[in-house]
C-alpha distance (Angstrom), angle and dihedral (degrees) to the residues before:
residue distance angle dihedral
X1 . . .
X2 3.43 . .
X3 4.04 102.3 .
X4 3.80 92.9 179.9
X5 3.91 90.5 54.5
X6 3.59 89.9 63.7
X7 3.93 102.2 36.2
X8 3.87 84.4 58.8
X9 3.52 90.2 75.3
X10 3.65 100.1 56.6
X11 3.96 125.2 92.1
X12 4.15 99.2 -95.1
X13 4.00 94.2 -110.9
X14 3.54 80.9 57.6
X15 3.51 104.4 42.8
X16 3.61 90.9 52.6
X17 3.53 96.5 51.4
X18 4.25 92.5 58.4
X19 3.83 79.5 41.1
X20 3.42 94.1 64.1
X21 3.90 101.4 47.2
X22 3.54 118.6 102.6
X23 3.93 127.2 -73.8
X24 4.10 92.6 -117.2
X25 3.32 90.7 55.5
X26 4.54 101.9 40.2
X27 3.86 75.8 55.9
X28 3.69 102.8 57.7
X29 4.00 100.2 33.5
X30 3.78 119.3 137.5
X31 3.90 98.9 167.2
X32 3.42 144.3 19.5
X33 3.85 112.1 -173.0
X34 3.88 127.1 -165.8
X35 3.49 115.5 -163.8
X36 4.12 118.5 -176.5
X37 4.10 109.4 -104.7
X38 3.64 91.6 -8.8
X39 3.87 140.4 85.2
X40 3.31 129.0 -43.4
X41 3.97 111.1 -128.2
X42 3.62 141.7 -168.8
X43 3.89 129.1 -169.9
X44 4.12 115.7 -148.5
X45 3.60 128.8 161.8
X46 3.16 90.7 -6.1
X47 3.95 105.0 -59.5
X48 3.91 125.2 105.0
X49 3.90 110.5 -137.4
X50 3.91 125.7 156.9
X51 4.20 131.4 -124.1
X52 4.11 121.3 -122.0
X53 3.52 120.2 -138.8
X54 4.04 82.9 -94.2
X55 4.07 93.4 66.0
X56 3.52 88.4 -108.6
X57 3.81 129.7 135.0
X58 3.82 129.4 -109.4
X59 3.87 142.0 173.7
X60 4.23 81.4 -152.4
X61 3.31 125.7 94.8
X62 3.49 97.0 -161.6
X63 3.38 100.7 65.5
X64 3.62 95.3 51.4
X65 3.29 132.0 123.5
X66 4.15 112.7 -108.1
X67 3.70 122.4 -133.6
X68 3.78 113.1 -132.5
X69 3.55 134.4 -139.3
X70 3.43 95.2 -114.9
X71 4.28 93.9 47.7
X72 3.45 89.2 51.3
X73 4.26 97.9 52.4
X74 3.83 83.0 51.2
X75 3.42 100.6 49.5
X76 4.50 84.5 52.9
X77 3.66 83.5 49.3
X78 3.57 98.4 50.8
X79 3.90 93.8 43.5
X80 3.99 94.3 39.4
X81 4.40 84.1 52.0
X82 4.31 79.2 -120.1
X83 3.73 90.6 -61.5
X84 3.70 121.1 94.8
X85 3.33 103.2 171.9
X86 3.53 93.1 64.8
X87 4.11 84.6 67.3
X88 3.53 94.7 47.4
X89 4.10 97.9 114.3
X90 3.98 84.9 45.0
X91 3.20 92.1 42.4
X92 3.95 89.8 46.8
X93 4.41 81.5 66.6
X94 3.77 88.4 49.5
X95 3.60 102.1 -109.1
X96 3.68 150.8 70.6
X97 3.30 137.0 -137.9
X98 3.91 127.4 -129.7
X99 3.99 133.0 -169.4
X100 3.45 114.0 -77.3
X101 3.76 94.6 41.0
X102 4.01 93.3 -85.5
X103 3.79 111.8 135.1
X104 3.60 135.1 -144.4
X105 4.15 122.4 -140.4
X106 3.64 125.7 -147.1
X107 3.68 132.4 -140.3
X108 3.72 123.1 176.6
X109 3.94 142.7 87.3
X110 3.66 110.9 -32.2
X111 3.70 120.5 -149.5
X112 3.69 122.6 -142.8
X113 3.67 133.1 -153.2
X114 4.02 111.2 -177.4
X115 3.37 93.5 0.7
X116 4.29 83.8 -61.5
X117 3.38 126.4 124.2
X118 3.90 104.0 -104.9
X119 3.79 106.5 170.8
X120 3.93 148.1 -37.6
X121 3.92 106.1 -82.6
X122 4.01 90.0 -173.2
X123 3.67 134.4 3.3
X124 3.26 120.2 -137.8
X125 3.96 106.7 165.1
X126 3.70 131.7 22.3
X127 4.31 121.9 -156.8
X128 3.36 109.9 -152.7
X129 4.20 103.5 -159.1
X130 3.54 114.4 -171.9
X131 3.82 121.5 -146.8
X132 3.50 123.6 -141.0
X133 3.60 124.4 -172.0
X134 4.15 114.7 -151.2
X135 3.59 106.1 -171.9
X136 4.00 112.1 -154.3
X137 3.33 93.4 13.1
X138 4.12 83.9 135.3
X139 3.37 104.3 37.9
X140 3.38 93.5 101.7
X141 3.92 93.0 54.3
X142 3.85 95.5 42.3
X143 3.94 90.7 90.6
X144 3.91 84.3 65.6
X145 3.86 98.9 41.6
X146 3.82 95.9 50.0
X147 3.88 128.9 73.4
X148 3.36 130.5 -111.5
X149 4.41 80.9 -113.1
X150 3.76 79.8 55.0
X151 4.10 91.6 -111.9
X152 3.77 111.0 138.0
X153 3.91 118.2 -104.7
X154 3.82 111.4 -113.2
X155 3.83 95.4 -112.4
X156 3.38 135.0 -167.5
X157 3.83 121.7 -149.5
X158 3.87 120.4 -150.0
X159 3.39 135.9 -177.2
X160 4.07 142.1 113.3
X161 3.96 121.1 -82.5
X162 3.83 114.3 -65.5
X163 3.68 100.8 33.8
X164 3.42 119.6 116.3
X165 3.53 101.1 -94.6
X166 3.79 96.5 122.7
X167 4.05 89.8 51.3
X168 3.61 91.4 48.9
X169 3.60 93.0 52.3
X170 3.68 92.5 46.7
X171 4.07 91.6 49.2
X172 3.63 80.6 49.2
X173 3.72 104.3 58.6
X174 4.21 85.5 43.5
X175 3.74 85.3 49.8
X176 3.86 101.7 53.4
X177 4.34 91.4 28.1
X178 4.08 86.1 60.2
X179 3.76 105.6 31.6
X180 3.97 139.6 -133.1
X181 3.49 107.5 -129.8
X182 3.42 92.1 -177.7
X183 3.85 85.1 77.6
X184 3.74 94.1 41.6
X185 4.00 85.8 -107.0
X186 3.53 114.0 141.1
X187 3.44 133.5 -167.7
X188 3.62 118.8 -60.7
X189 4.22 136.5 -158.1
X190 3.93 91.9 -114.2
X191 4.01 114.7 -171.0
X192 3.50 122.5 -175.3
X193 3.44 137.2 -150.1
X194 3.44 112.0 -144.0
X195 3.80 109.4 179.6
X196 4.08 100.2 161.6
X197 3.96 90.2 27.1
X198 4.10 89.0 -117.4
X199 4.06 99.2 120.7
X200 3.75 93.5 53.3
X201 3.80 104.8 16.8
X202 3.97 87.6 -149.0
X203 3.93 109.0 -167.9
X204 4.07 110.8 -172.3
X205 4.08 95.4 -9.2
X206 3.78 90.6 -47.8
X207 4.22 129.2 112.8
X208 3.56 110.0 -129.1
X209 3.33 91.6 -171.1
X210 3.76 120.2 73.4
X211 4.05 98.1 -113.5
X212 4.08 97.0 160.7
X213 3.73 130.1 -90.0
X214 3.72 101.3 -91.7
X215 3.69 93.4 52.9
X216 4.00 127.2 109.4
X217 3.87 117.6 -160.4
X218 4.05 121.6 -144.3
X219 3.75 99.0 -160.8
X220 3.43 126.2 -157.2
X221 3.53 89.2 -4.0
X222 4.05 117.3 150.1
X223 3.87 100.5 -110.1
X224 4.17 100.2 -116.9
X225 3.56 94.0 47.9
X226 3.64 98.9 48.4
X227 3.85 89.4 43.6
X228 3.66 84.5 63.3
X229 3.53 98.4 39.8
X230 3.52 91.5 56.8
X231 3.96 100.0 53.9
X232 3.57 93.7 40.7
X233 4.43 97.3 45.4
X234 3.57 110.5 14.7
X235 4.33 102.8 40.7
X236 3.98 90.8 -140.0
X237 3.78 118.9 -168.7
X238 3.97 87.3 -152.2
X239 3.85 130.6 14.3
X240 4.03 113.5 -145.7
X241 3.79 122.9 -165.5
X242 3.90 142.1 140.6
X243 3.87 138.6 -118.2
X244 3.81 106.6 10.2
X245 3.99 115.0 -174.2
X246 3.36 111.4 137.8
X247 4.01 131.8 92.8
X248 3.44 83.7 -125.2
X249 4.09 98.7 59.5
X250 3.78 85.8 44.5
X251 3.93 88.4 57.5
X252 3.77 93.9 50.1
X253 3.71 94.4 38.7
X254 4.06 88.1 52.6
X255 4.35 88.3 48.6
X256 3.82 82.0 47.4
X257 4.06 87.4 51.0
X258 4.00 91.0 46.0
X259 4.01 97.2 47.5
X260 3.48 89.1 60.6
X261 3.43 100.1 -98.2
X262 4.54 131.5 137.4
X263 3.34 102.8 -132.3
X264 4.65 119.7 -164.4
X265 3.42 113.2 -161.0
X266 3.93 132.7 162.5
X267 3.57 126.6 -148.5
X268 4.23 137.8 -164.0
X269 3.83 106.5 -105.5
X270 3.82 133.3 140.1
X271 3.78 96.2 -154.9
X272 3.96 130.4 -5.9
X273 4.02 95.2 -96.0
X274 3.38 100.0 57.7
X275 4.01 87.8 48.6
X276 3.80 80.1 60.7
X277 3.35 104.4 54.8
X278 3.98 94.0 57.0
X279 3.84 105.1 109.7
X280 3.77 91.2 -156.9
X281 4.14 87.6 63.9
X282 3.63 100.2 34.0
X283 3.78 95.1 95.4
X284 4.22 87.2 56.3
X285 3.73 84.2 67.2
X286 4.03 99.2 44.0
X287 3.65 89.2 41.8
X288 4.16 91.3 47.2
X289 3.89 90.8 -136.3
X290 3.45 85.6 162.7
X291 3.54 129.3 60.8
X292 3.93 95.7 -169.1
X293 3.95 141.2 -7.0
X294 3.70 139.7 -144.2
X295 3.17 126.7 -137.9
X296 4.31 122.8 -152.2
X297 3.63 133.8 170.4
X298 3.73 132.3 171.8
X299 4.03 93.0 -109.0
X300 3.40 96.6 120.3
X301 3.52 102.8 22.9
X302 3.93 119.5 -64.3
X303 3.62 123.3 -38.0
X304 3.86 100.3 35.7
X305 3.46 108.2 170.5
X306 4.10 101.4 -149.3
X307 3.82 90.8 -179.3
X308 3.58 145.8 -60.7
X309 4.25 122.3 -97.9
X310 3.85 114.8 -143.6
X311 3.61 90.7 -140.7
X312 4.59 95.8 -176.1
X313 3.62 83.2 80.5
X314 4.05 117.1 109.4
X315 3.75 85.5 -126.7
X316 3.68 122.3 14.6
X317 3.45 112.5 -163.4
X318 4.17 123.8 -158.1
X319 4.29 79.6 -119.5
X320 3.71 90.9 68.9
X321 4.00 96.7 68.5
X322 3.43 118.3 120.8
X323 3.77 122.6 -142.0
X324 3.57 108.0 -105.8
X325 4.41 118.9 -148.5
C-alpha cells in the first residue's frame, strides 16, 4: 500500500501530521477520520487512538490535535479534484472513491428530494478507509471451497464489521478469475457486484484492486439489480458481491443459484446464530443457496478464519466446522 497515495489527499497540516507518526503504525492503518472542530483519529489494528499537534499517538482525546473548518473544506476539495458536483451520484451513496481503490466516507447534512437521498448539503466528517489487497490469503482454504468437479462452492462469508471479509472476497474473485490447476480449477468468468465500490476499488472505470483477468466489475450497482444483470448480460460462471441483507438480495442471489450460477457473498454477523435468526436471510438457508460458509473474526488480527460450515448437509451443525489455516 501506497501510504503517500493516500496522504496526498489530505489538507498539508494534516498530511504532515499522519506523516510524522511512526512507521509501525503508517503500516497497519485502517482509518483516518476527520471530524470538523474535533479530534483527529486514526484506526490501526483494531484500536482507535488520536494524534497531538506533535504527530504523536494518544488514547486521549484531549490532547489531540483539532481539525479546523478550513482543513477539512480543503481536504473535500482536494478529494472532489475542486469540483463537487461532479461526485454528486457518489456522493449520493455517502462516499468517494480515491486512486488506489481507498475510499472516502461522508458525514454531514443530507438533502432529500422525494424523500431520496439527493446529495450532501454540508460535510462535516470525512472516513478515510484504506484498502489493502492480500493476495493468497485463501489459497490455503480453496481445497475446501471448490468441488470435487473443480466448480467453486457458493459460499457465504460471515463475520462482524472490520474483518476481512471484503479482502477475502476480493482474493476470491482473483482466485477463481486466474485458476489453480493444482485443484483442477480452471479459470472462471467472475463478475462482481460492487455496490459500495470496496471489492474492486474502481477509480474512473478501472479496478484498483487486482480482481483477475476474466473478471467484469458492476460498480456502484444496487446489489439485486446487478445480480440480475449479470446472469441475464454477462453469462458469469460465479457472481461476487459484499454485504447482502435484504429480501431482495436473497431473491437475486437464489435466481443466481437456479441459472446455474456459484454465487460468494459475505454477510454482517457476530456469531452464526444470530445470522440465523434474521428473517430477511432465512430463506438462503431453506433454499441451500450456499453450499458452505466461512467464518472470520478479528481474534488474531483481521481475517481469522474460525472455520468453514458445510452447509449441503440436511442439518449442519456449528460442530461440523473445520479449522481453517
Amino acid at each position: 500500500m501506497n501510504i503517500d497515495l493516500i496522504l496526498a489527499n489530505l489538507a498539508p497540516s494534516l498530511r504532515g501530521l499522519i506523516f510524522s507518526l511512526p512507521e509501525n503504525i503508517l503500516e497497519t492503518l485502517e482509518e483516518i477520520r476527520l471530524r470538523k472542530l474535533r479530534p483527529l483519529a486514526l484506526s490501526y489494528r483494531g484500536k482507535i487512538a488520536f494524534v497531538t499537534a506533535r504527530g504523536e499517538i494518544t488514547s486521549n482525546s484531549q490532547e489531540a490535535y483539532v481539525v479546523s473548518p478550513e482543513e477539512l473544506e480543503l481536504t473535500v476539495q482536494i478529494i472532489s479534484k475542486s469540483s463537487l458536483y461532479a461526485f454528486a451520484e457518489e456522493l449520493k451513496n455517502g462516499f468517494l472513491t480515491l486512486p488506489g481503490g481507498h475510499r472516502v466516507g461522508v458525514g454531514g447534512r443530507f438533502t432529500l428530494v422525494d424523500g431520496k437521498i439527493a446529495g450532501v448539503k454540508e460535510i462535516g466528517s470525512l472516513n478515510f478507509r484504506l484498502a489493502r489487497e492480500v493476495t493468497g490469503c485463501t489459497v490455503s482454504l480453496l481445497p475446501q471451497l471448490v468441488d470435487p468437479g473443480g466448480k467453486p462452492y457458493s459460499t457465504l462469508v460471515v463475520s462482524p464489521p472490520q474483518c476481512g471479509k471484503t479482502t477475502f472476497l476480493r482474493d476470491l474473485a482473483y482466485q477463481f478469475s486466474t485458476g489453480a490447476p493444482s485443484l483442477g480449477l480452471a479459470g472462471s468468468k467472475v463478475v462482481i457486484v460492487d455496490e459500495r465500490s470496496e471489492i474492486a476499488g474502481v477509480y474512473e472505470g478501472i479496478p484498483q484492486m487486482n480482481v483477475g483477468s476474466s473478471t467484469d466489475v458492476l460498480d456502484a450497482c444496487p446489489k439485486a439489480e446487478g445480480i440480475l444483470i449479470a446472469v441475464r448480460a454477462l453469462s458469469p460462471d460465479v457472481i461476487i458481491t459484499d454485504e447482502i441483507g435484504t429480501s431482495r438480495d436473497v431473491e437475486a442471489l437464489q435466481e443466481a443459484v437456479n441459472s446455474g450460477v456459484r454465487v460468494m457473498a459475505s454477510v454482517h454477523a457476530g456469531s452464526w446464530r444470530e445470522l440465523e435468526e434474521r428473517p430477511s436471510l432465512k430463506p438462503l438457508f431453506a433454499e441451500s443457496t450456499f453450499q458452505r460458509a466461512v467464518l472470520l473474526s478479528h481474534r488474531r488480527g483481521p481475517g481469522t478464519v474460525e472455520g468453514i460450515l458445510r452447509l449441503d448437509r440436511p442439518e449442519p451443525e456449528a460442530g461440523e466446522v473445520a479449522e481453517g489455516a
